[in-house]
C-alpha positions in Angstrom: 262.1 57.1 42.8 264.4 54.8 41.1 264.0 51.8 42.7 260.3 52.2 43.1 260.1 52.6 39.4 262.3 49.2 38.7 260.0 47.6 41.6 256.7 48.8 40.0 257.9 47.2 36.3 258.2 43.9 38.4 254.7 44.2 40.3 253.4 44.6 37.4 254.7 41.6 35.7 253.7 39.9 38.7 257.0 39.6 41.1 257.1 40.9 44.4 260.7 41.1 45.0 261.2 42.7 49.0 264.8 42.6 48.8 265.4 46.3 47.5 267.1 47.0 51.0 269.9 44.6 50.0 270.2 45.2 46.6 270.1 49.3 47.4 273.0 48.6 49.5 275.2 46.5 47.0 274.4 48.6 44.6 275.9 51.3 46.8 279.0 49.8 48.2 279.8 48.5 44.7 279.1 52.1 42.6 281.5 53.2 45.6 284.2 51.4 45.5 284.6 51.4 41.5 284.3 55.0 42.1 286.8 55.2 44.5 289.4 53.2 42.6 288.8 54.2 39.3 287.9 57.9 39.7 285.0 57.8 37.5 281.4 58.5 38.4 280.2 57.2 35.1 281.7 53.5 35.9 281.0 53.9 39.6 276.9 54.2 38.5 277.4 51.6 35.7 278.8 49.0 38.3 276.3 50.2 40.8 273.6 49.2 37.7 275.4 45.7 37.1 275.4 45.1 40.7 271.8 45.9 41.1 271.1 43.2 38.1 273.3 40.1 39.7 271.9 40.7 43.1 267.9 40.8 41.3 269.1 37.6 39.0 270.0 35.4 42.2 266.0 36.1 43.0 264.8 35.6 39.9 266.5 32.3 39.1 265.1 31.3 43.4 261.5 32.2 42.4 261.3 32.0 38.5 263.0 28.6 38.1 263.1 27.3 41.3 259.5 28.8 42.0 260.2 29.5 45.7 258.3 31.5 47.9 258.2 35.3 46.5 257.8 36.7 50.3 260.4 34.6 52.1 263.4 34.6 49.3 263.0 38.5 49.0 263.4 38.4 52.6 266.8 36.9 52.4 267.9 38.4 49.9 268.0 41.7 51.9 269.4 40.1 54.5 272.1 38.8 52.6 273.1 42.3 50.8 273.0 43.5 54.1 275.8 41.2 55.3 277.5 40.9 51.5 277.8 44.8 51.5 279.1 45.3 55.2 281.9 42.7 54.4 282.9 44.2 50.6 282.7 48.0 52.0 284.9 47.5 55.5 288.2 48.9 54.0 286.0 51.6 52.6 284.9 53.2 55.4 285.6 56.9 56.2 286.9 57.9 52.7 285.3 59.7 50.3 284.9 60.6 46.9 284.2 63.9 44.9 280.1 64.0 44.6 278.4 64.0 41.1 278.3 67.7 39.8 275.5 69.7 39.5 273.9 70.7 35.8 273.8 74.5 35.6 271.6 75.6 32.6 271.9 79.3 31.3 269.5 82.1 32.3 267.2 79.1 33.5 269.7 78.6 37.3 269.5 82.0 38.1 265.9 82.7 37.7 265.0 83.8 41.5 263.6 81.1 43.9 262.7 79.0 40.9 266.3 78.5 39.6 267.7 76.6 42.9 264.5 74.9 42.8 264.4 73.4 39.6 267.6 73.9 37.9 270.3 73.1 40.1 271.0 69.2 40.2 273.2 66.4 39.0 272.2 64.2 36.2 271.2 61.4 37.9 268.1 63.8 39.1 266.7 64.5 35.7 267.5 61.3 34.3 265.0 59.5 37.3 262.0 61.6 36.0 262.8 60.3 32.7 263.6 56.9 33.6 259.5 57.4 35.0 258.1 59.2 31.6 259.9 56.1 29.6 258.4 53.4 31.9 254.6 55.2 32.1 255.0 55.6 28.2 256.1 51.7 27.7 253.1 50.1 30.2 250.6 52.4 28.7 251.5 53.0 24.9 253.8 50.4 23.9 253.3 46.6 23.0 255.9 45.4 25.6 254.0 47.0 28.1 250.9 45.6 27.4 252.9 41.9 27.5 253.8 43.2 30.6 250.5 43.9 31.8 249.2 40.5 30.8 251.6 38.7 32.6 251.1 40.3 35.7 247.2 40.1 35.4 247.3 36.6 33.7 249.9 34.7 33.6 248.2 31.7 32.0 246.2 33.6 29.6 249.3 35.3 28.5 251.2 31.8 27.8 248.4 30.3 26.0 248.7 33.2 23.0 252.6 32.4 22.9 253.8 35.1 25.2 257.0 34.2 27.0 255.9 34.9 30.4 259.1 33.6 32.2 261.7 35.7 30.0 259.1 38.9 30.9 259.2 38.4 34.2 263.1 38.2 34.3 263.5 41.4 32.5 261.4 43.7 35.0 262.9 41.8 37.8 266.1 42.6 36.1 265.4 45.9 35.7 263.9 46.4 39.0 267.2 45.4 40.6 269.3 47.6 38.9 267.2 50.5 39.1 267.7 49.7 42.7 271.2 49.6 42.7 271.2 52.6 40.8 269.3 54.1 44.0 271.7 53.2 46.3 274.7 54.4 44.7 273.1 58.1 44.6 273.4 57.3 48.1 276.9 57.0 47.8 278.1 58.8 45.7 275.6 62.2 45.8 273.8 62.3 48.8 276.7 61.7 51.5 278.8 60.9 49.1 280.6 58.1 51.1 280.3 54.3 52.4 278.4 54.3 55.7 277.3 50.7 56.5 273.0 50.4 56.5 273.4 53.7 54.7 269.9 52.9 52.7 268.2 53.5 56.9 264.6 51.8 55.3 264.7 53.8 51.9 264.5 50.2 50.4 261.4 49.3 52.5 259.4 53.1 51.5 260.5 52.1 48.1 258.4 49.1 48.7 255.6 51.4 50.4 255.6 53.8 47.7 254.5 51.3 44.9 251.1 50.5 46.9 250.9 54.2 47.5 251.2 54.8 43.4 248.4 52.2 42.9 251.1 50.5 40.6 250.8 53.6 38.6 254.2 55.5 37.5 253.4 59.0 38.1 252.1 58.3 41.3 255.5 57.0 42.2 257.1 60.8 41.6 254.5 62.0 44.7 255.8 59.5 46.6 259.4 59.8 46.5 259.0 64.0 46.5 256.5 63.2 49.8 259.1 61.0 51.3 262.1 63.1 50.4 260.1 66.5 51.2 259.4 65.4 54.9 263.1 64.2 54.9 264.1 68.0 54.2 261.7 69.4 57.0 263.4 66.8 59.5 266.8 68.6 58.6 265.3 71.9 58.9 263.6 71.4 62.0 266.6 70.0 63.9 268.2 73.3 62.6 266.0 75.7 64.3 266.5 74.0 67.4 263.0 73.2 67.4 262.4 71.6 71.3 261.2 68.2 69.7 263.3 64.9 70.2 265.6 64.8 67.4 264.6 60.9 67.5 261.0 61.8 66.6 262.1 64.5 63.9 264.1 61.2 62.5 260.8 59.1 62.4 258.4 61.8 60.6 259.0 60.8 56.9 258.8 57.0 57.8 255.6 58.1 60.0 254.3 60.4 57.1 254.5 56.7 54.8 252.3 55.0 57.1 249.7 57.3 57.5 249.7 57.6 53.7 249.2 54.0 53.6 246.9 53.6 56.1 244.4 56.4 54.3 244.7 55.2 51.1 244.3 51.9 52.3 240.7 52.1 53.7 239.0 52.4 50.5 239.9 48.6 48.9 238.9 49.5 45.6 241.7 52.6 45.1 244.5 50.2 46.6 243.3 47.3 43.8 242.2 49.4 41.3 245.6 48.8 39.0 247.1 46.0 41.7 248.1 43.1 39.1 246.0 39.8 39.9 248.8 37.6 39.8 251.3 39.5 42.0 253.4 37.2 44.3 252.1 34.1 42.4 254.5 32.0 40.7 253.6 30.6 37.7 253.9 27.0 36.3 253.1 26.4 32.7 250.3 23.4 32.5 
């Protein structure tokens, strides 16, 4: 949800950065390791955020300054925090650290059924659905949001009235790569919480998936990563029970369950462009 949320700010300003993989994965070896070293959470997510940033600044200054090719640059970049974060994380391997705590709120975590449910997760949880509410509110309501808008639909347009369409389009990227690294270091320091090399296994590419499935639209993003995430738990579950099903093919269901999303909401071209921005993957070159 997180980095689908940063990638959807950048979309909409018009980047198509496909380097989310890498970045998820810098982000998470380097909220890790300040983790590890300094025994705090809070740096360990801040560092993960300021990783997330540098790695999304390298592609912005490529495709923004330099004006190379959206497609192939996002490309390398993943490939390149795949490499940068096997070679800073391979003294870390096989350690761990303590994972972020779970909020408990009175009378409201021991309700029955709906307590564990709702009621029983870290910060970094709640604060995602927030990070979304903020980011809906900003693109719909707000005057930065609409700047947004116009520089994703109209880059050209949006110059000649005196908007800065360059500086927008390095915030969201900006904040689309930390967001991302942000991501990956729930991966490290919640979900497992520990350095496994490729930990991300794709989530950066679904992240990717799950903006086109939100028809660039925020709250559309939250049924995406619940979708994702809810197949994810049946997987588990299923390999539990012993179910007689390749444990291979229980692996693939929540990257198969993407796909056929795709693929339905796909066939009708006017829900997948209804809110696509008109300039996305274009660079832009003042006259």
């Amino acid at each position: 949800m997180l980095a689908s949320t940063g990638e959807l700010v950048a979309e909409r300003s018009g980047v198509l950065n496909l380097g989310l993989e890498g970045i998820m994965l810098v982000g998470a070896v380097a909220g890790f390791s300040v983790a590890l070293h300094s025994g705090s959470l809070g740096l360990g997510l801040l560092a993960a955020l300021l990783a997330g940033a540098a790695m999304a600044l390298i592609f912005a200054f490529l495709v923004l300054t330099l004006r190379t090719n959206q497609v192939a640059t996002g490309l390398a970049l993943t490939l390149f925090g795949i490499g940068l974060s096997a070679f800073l994380g391979r003294d870390l391997v096989g350690q761990t650290v303590t994972p972020l705590p779970k909020l408990s709120f009175p009378v409201l975590s021991d309700l029955p059924f709906i307590g564990p449910l709702l009621f029983r997760f870290d910060a970094v949880v709640y604060g995602s659905l927030a990070v979304v509410a903020i980011v809906a509110w900003m693109l719909a309501r707000s005057r930065l949001g609409l700047q947004v808008r116009a520089v994703g639909e109209a880059p050209h347009s949006a110059h000649a009235i005196g908007i800065r369409v360059a500086k927008l389009r390095y915030a969201s990227v900006l904040f689309g790569g930390a967001m991302a690294g942000l991501g990956g270091a729930y991966l490290s320091l919640a979900l497992t919480p520990m350095w496994v090399e490729g930990m991300t296994a794709g989530r950066g590419w679904i992240a990717l998936a799950q903006v086109v499935f939100a028809t660039w639209k925020p709250r559309g993003v939250i049924w995406g990563a619940y979708l994702f995430g809810g197949v994810t738990v049946l997987q588990f579950h299923g390999q539990g029970l012993g179910l007689a099903i390749p444990s291979e093919f229980l692996s693939m269901l929540p990257y198969l369950a993407t796909i056929v999303v795709l693929v339905i909401i796909c066939r009708n071209p006017q829900t997948i462009l209804l809110n696509k921005p008109m300039s996305l993957g274009q660079n832009f070159k003042p006259a």
